[in-house]
C-alpha positions as YAML, in Angstrom:
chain: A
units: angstrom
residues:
- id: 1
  name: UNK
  ca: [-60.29, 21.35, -18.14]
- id: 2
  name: UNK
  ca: [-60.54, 17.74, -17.10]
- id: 3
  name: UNK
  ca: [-57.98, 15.92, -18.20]
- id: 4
  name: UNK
  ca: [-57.74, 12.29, -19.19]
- id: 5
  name: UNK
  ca: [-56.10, 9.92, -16.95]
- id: 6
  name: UNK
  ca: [-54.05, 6.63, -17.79]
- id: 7
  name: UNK
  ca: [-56.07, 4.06, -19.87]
- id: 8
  name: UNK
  ca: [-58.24, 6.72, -21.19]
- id: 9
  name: UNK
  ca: [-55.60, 7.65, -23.85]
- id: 10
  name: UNK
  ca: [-52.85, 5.65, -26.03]
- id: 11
  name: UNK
  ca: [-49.34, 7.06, -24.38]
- id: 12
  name: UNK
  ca: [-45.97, 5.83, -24.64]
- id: 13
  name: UNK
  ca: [-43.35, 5.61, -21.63]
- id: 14
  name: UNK
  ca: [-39.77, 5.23, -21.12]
- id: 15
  name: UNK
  ca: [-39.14, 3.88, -17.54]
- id: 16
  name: UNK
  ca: [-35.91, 3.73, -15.76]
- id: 17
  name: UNK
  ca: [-34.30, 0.86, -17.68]
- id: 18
  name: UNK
  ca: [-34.98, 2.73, -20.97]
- id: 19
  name: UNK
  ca: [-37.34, 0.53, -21.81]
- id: 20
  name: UNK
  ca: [-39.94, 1.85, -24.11]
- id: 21
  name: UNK
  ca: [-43.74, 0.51, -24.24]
- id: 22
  name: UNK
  ca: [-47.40, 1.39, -25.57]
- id: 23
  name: UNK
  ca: [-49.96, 1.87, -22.31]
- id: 24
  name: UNK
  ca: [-52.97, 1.37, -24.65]
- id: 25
  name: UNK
  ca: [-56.23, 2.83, -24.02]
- id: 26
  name: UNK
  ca: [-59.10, 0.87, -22.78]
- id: 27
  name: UNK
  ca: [-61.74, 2.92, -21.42]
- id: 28
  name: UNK
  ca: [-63.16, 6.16, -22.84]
- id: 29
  name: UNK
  ca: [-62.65, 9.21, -20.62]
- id: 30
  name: UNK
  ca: [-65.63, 10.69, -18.29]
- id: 31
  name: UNK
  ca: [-67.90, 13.38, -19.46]
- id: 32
  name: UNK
  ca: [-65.86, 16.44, -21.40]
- id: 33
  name: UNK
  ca: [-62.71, 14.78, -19.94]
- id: 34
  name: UNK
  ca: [-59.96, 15.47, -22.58]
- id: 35
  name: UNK
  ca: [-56.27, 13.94, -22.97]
- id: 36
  name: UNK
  ca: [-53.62, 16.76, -21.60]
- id: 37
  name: UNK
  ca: [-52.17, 17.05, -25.25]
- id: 38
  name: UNK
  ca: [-55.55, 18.23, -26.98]
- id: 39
  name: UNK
  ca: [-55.51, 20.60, -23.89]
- id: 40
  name: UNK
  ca: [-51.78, 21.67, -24.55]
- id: 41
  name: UNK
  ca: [-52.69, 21.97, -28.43]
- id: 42
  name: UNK
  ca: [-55.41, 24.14, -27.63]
- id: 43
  name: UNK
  ca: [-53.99, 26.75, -25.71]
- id: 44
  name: UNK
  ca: [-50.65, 27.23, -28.23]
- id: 45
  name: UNK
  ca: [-53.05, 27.68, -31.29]
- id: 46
  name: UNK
  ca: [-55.23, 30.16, -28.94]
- id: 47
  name: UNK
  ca: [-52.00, 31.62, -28.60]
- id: 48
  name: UNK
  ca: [-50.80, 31.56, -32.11]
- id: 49
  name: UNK
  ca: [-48.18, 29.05, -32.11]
- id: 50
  name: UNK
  ca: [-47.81, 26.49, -34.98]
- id: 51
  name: UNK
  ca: [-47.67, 22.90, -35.14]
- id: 52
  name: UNK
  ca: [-49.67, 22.22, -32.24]
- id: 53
  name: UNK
  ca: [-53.03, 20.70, -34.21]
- id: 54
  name: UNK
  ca: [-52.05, 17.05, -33.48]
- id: 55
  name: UNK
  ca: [-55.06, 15.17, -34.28]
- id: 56
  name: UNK
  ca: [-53.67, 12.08, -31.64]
- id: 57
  name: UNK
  ca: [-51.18, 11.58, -29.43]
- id: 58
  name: UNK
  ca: [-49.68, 8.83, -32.42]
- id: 59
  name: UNK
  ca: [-48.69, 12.15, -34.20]
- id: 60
  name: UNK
  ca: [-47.15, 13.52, -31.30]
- id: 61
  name: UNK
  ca: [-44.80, 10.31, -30.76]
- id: 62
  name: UNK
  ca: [-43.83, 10.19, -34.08]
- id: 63
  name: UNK
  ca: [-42.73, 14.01, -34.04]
- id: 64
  name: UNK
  ca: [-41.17, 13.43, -30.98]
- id: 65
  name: UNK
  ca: [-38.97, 10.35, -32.68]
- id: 66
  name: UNK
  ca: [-36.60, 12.70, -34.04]
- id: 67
  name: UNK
  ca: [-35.73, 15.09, -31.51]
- id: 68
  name: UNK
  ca: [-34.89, 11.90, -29.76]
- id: 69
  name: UNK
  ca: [-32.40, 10.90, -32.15]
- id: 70
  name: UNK
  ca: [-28.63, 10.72, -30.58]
- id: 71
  name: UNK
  ca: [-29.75, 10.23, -26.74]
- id: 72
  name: UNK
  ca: [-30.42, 7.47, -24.64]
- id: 73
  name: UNK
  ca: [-33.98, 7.20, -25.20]
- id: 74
  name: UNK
  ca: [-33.74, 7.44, -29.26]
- id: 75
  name: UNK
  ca: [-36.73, 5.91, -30.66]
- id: 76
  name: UNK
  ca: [-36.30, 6.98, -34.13]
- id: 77
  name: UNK
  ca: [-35.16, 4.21, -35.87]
- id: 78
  name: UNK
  ca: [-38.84, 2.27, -34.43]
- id: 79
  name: UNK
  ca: [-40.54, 4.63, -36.30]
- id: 80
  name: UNK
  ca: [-38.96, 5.24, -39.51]
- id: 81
  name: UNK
  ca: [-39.87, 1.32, -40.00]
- id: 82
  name: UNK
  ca: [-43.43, 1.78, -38.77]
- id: 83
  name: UNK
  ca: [-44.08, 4.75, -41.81]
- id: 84
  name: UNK
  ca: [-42.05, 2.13, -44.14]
- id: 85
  name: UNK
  ca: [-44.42, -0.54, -42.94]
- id: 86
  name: UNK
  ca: [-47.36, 1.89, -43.51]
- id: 87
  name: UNK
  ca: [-48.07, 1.45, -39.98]
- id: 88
  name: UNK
  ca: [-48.28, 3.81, -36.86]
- id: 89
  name: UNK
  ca: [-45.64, 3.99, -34.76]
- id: 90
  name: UNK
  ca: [-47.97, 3.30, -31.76]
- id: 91
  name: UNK
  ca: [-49.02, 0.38, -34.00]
- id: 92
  name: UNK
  ca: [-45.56, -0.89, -34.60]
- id: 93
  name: UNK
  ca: [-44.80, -0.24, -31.01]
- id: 94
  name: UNK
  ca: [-48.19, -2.59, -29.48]
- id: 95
  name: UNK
  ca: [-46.56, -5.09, -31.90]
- id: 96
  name: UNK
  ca: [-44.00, -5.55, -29.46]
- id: 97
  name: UNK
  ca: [-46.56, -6.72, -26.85]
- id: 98
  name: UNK
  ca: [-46.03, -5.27, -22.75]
- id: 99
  name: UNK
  ca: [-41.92, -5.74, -23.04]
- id: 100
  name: UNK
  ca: [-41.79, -3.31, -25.41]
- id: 101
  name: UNK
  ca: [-37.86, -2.37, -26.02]
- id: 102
  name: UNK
  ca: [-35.11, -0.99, -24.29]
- id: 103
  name: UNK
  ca: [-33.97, 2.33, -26.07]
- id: 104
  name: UNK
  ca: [-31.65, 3.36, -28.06]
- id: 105
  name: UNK
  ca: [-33.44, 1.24, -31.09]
- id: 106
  name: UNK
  ca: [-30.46, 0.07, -33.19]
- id: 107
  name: UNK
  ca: [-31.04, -1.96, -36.77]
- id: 108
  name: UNK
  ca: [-29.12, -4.89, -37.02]
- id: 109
  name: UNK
  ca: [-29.74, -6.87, -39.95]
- id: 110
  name: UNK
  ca: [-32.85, -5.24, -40.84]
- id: 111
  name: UNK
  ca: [-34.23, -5.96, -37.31]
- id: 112
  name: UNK
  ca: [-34.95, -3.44, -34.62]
- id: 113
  name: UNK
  ca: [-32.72, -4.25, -31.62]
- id: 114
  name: UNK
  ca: [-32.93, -3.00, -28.03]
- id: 115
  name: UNK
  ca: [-30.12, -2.02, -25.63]
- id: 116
  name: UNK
  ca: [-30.15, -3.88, -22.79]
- id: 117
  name: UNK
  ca: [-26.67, -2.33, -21.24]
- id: 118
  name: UNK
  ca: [-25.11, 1.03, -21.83]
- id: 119
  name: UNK
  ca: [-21.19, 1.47, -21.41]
- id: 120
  name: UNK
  ca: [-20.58, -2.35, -23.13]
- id: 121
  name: UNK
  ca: [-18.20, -2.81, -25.17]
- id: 122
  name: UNK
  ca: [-20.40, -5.50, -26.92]
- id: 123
  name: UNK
  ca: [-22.18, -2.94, -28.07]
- id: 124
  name: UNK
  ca: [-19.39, -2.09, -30.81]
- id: 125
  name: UNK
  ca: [-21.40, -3.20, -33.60]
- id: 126
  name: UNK
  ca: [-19.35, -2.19, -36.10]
- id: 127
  name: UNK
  ca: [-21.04, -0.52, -39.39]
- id: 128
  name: UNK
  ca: [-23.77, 1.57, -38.88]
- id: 129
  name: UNK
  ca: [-27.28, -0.02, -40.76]
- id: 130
  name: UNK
  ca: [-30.21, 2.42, -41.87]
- id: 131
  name: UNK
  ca: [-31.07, 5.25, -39.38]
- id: 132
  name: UNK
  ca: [-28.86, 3.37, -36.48]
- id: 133
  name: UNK
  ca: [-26.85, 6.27, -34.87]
- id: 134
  name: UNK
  ca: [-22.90, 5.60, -33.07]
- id: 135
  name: UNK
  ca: [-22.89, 7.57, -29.67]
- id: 136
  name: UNK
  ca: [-19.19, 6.68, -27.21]
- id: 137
  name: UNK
  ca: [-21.19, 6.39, -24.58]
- id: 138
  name: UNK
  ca: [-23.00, 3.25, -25.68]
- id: 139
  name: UNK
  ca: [-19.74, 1.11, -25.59]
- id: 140
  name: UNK
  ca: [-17.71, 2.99, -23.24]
- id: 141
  name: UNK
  ca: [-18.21, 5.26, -20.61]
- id: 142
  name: UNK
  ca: [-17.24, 9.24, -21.76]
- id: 143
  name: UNK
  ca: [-13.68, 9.27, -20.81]
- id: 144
  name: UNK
  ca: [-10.45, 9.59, -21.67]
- id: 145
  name: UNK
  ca: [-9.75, 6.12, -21.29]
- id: 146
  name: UNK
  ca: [-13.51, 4.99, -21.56]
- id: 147
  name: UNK
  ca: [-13.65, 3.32, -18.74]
- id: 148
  name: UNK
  ca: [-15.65, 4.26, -15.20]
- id: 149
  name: UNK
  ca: [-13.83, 6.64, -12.75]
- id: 150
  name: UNK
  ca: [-14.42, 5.69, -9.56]
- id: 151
  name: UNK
  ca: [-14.18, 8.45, -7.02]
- id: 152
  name: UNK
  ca: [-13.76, 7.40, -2.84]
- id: 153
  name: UNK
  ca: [-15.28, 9.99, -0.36]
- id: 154
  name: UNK
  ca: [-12.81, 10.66, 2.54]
- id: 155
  name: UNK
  ca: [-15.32, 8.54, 4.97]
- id: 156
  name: UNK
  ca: [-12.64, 10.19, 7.43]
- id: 157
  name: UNK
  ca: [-13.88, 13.56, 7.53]
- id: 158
  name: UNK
  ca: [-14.76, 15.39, 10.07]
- id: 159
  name: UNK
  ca: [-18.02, 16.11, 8.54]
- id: 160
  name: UNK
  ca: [-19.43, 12.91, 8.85]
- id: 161
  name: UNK
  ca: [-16.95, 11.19, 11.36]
- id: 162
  name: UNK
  ca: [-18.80, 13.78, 14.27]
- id: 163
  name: UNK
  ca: [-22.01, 13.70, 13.05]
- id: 164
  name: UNK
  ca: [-22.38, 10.23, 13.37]
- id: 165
  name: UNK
  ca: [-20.57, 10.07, 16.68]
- id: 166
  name: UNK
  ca: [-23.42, 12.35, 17.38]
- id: 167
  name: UNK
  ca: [-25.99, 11.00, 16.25]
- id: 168
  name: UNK
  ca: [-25.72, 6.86, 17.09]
- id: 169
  name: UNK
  ca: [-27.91, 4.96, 19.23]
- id: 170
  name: UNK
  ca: [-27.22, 6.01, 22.69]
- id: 171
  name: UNK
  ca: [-27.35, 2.47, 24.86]
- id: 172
  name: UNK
  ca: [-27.91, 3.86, 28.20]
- id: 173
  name: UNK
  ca: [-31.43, 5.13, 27.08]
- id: 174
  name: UNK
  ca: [-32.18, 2.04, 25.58]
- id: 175
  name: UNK
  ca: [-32.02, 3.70, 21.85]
- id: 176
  name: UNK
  ca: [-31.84, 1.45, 18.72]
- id: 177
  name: UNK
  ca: [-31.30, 2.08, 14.77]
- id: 178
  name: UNK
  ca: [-34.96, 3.34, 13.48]
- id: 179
  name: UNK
  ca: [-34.57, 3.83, 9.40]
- id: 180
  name: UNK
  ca: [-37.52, 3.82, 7.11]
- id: 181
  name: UNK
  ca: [-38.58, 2.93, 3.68]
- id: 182
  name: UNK
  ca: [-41.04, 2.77, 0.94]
- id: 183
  name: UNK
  ca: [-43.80, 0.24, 1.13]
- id: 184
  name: UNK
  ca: [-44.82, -1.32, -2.46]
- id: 185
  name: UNK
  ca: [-48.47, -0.96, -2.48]
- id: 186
  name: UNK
  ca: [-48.62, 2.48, -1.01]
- id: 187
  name: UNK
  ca: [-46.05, 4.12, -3.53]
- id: 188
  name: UNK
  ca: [-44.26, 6.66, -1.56]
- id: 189
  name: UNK
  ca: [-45.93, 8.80, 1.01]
- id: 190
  name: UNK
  ca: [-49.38, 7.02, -0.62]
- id: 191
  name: UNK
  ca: [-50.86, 10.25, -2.51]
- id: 192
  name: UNK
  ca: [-52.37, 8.50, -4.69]
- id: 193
  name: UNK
  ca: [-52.41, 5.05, -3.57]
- id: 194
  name: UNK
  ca: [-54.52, 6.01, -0.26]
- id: 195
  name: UNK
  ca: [-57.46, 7.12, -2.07]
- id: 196
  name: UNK
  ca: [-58.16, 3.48, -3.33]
- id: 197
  name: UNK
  ca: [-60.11, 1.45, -0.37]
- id: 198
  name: UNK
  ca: [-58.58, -1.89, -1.44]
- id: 199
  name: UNK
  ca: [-54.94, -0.49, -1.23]
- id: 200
  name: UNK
  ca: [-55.73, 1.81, 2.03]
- id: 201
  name: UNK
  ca: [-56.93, -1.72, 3.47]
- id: 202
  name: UNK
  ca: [-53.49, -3.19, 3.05]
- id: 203
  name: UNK
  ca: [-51.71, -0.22, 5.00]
- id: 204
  name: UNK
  ca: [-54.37, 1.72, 6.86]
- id: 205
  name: UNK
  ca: [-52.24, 2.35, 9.32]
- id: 206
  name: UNK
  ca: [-48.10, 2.91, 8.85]
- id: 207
  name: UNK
  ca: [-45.83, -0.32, 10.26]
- id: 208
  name: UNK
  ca: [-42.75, -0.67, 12.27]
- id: 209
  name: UNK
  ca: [-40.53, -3.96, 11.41]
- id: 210
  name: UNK
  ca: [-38.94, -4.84, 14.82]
- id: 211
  name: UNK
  ca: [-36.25, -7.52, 15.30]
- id: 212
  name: UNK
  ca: [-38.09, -9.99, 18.31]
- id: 213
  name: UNK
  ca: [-34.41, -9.16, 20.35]
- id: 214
  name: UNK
  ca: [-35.64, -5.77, 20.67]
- id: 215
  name: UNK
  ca: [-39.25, -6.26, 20.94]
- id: 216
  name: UNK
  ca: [-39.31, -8.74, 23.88]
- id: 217
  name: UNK
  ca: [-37.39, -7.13, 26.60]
- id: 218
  name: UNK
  ca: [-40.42, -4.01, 25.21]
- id: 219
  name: UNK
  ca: [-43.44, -6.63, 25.45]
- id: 220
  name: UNK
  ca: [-43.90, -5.84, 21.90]
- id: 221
  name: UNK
  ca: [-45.56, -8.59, 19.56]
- id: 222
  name: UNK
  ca: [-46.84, -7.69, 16.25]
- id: 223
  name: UNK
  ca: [-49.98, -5.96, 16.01]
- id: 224
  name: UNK
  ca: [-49.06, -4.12, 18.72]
- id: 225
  name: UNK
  ca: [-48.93, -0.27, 18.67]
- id: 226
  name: UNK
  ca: [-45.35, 1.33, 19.40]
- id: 227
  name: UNK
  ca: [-43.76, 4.64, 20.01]
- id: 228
  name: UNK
  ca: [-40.81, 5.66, 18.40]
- id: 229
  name: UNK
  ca: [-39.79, 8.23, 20.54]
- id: 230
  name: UNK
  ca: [-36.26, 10.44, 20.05]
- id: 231
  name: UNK
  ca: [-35.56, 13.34, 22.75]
- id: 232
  name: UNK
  ca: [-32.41, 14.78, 20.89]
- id: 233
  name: UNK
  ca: [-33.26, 15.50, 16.91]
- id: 234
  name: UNK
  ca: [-30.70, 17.87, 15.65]
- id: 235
  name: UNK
  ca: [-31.63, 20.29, 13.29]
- id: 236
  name: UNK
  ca: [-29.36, 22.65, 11.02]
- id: 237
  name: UNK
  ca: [-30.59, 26.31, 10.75]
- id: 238
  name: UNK
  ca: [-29.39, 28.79, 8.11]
- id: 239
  name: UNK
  ca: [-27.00, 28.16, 5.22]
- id: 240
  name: UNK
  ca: [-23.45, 28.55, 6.69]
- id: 241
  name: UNK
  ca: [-20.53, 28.84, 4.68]
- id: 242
  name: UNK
  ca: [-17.21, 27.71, 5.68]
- id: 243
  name: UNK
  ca: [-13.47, 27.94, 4.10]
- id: 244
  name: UNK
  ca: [-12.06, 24.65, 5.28]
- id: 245
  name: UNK
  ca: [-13.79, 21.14, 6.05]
- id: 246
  name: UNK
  ca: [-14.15, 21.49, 9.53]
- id: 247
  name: UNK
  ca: [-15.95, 24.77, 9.07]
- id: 248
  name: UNK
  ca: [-19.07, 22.60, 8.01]
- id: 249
  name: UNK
  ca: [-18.41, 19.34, 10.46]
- id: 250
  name: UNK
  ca: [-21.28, 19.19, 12.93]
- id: 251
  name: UNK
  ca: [-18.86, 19.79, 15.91]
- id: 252
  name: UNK
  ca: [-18.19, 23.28, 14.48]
- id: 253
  name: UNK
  ca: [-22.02, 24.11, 13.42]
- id: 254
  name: UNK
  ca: [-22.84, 23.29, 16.44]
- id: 255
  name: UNK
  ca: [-20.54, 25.56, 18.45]
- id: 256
  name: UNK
  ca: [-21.16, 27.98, 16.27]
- id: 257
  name: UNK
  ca: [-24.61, 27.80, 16.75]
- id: 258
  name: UNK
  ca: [-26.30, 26.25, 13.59]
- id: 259
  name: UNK
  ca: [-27.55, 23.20, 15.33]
- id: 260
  name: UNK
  ca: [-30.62, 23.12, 17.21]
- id: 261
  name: UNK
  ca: [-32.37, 20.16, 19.03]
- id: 262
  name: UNK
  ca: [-35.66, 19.14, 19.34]
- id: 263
  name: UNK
  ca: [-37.55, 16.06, 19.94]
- id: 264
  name: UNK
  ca: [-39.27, 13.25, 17.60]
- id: 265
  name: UNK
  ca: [-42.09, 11.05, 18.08]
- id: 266
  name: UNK
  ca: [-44.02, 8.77, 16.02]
- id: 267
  name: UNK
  ca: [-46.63, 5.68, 16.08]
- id: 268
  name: UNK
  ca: [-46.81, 2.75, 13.73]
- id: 269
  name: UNK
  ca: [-48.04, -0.80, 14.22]
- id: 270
  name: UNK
  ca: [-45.48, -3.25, 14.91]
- id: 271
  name: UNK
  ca: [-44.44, -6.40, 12.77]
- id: 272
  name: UNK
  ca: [-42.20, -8.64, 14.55]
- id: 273
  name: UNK
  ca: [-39.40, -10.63, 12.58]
- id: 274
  name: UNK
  ca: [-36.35, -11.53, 12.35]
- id: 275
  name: UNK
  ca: [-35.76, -10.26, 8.57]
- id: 276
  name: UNK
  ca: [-34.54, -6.62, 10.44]
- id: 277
  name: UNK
  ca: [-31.13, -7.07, 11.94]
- id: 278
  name: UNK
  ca: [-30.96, -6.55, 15.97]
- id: 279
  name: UNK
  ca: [-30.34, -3.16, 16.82]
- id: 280
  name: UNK
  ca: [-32.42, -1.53, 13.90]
- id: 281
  name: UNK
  ca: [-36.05, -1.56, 13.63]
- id: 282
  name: UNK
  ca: [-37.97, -0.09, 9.89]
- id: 283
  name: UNK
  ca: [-40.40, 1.83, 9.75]
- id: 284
  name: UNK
  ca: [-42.70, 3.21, 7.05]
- id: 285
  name: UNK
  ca: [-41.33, 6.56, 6.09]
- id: 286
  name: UNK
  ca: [-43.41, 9.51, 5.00]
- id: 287
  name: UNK
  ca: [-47.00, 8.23, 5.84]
- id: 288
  name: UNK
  ca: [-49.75, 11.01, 6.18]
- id: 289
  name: UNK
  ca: [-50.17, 11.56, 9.95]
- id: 290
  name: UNK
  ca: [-47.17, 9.87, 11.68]
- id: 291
  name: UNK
  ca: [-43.95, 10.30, 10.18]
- id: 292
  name: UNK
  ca: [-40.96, 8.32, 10.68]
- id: 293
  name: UNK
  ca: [-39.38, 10.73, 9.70]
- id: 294
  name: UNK
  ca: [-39.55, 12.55, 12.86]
- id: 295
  name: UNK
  ca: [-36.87, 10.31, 14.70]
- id: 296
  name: UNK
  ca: [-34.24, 11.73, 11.90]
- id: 297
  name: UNK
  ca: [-32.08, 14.72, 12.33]
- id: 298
  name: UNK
  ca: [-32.30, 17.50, 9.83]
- id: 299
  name: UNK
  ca: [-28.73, 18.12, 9.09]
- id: 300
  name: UNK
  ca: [-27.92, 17.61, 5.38]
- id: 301
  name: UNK
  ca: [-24.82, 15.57, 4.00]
- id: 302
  name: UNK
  ca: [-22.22, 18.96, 3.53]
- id: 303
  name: UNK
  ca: [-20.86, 17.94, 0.17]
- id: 304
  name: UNK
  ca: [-24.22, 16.52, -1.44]
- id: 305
  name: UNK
  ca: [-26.56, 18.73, 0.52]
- id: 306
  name: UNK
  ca: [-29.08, 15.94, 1.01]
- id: 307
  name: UNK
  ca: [-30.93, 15.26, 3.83]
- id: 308
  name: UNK
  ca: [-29.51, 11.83, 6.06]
- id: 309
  name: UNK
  ca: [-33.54, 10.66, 6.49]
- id: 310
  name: UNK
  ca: [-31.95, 7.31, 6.91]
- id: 311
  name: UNK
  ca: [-29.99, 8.10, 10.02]
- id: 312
  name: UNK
  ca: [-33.18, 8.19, 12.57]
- id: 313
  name: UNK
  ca: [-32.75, 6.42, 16.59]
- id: 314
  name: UNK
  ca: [-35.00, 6.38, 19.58]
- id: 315
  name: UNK
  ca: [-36.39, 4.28, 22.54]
- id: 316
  name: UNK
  ca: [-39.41, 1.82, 21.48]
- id: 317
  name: UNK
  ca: [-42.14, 1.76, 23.84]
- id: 318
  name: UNK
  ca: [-45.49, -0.36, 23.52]
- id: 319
  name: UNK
  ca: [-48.88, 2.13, 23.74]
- id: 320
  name: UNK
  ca: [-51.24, -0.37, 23.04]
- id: 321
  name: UNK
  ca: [-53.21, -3.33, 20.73]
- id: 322
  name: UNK
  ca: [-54.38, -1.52, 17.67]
- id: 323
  name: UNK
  ca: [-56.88, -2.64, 16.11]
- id: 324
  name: UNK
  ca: [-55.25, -5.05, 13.21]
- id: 325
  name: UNK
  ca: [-53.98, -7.01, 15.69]
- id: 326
  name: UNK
  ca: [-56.71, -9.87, 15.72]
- id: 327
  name: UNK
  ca: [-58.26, -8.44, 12.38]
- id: 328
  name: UNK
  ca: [-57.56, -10.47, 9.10]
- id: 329
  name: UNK
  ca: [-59.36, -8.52, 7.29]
- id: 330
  name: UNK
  ca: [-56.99, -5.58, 6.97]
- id: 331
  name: UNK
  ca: [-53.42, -5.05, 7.39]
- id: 332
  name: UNK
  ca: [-51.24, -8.41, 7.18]
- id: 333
  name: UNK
  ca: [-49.03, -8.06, 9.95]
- id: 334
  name: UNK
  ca: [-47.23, -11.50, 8.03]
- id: 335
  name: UNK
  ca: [-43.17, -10.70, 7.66]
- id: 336
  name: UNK
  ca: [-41.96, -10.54, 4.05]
- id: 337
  name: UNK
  ca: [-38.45, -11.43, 4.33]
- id: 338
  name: UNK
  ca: [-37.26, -11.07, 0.30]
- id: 339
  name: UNK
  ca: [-34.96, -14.40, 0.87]
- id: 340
  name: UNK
  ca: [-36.53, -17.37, 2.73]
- id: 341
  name: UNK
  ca: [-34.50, -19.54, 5.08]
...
């Protein structure tokens, strides 16, 4: 069953900001390849199920609309006016050219009208028009008041005052902050990104940003390979449950023996600038074959259970010149500072 990938098929999306657009189809998929929806369709009517002989993925959309009708992401009202228009919803919806509209889809005088901002009271529009539905949450937020609670964490407990003692840069090995973060072109750890030459070209090998206060006294200049190296990772074993706070801070895991250590180590080509405070250096997290993550301690956050990958130290060392370092052909080792003195 090949399926059909992205411009091989009219689909909708919703992205994060609830805003709602056609990705139109523009090539016709390889050999048998088929969209995932004729696949889906074809195993429910093998199986005897109803309702699944869409004859495009228009008709799914518009069946779609009103289950969506109510939430966040309601599309409905878009396209009632599209079958009143004796249009297509994907039709009416490629009217609205690559900005598309931000969902829920409200009529206001007879127009279809985005939601830029949820929880606004400027969103009290007063009468409902047409198929435009009233939800609290799209003025206020759903409490008794309607407005945000705010909730502090108790930054002073044990449970994350110790750990951090713990865990800090320790100066008299010559340790510094090493985080980590995404890289644009290579979305996340690069699964899919990697497999295209021209992208692999821009990051073909994972990068370290390094403040030129910490690089110096290393002989580091960018383009430059460099060793992140940490000799004390902690690492939580087993689920341990504890009665009071301090059961779970890492002083108590530790002595009860939960905690064990083990050592990090990483290599990434070096960018020098001074966009990275001094102190911390960046590095590309997650990439295939030398992760940054390896610097970080696995001990998750006790009341959120997630993982601090952020929290990662260790002593820089130079190994070497890779081989970007007088290449322009690959690998810009140029610092992209987002503001520019």
């Amino acid at each position: 069953m090949p399926a059909a990938g992205w411009g091989e098929v009219d689909f909708a999306r919703c992205n994060a900001e609830r805003r709602l657009r056609l990705y139109a189809k523009f090539n016709d998929p390889p050999g048998e390849a088929k969209p995932d929806w004729w696949a889906i369709g074809q195993f429910a009517q093998k199986m005897g199920f109803k309702g699944f002989d869409w004859k495009d993925s228009n008709e799914i959309f518009e069946e779609a609309a009103r289950f969506s009708r109510g939430g966040v992401l309601n599309y409905y009202a878009l396209a009632v006016h599209a079958k009143r228009e004796g249009k297509k919803a994907h039709e009416k919806l490629r009217e609205l050219g690559t900005t598309g509209i931000q969902t829920p889809i409200r009529v206001i005088d007879g127009k279809l009208t985005g939601t830029p901002k949820l929880h606004d009271p400027s969103n009290e529009w007063g009468e409902l028009e047409d198929v435009t539905t009233d939800q609290k949450w799209l003025y206020a937020f759903g409490t008794h008041t309607g407005k945000a609670n705010m909730l502090k964490a108790p930054w002073n407990n044990d449970s994350w005052s110790d750990f951090y003692e713990a865990i800090k840069p320790r100066k008299e090995k010559g340790e510094i902050w090493i985080t980590n973060g995404r890289v644009n072109e290579t979305w996340q750890s690069g699964f899919d990104d990697l497999r295209k030459p021209y992208l692999a070209k821009r990051w073909p090998w994972p990068h370290i940003i390094i403040h030129p206060d910490d690089a110096k006294p290393q002989g580091i200049e960018s383009g430059d390979l460099v060793e992140g190296f940490n000799d004390t990772v902690y690492v939580q074993t087993g689920a341990p449950v504890g009665v009071k706070d301090k059961d779970l801070s890492f002083t108590e895991l530790m002595k009860n023996g939960h905690i064990k250590t083990v050592t990090g180590q990483f290599v990434a080509v070096a960018i020098v600038s001074d966009e990275i405070r001094p102190g911390v250096a960046k590095a590309a997290f997650n990439y295939p074959g030398s992760m940054a993550n390896s610097v970080c301690h696995a001990v998750p956050d006790p009341v959120s259970g997630n993982y601090r990958y952020k929290l990662g130290r260790g002593v820089l060392r130079r190994v070497g010149e890779s081989a970007y370092k007088r290449n322009f052909l690959e690998m810009s080792l140029k610092p992209r500072p987002i503001l520019e003195a």
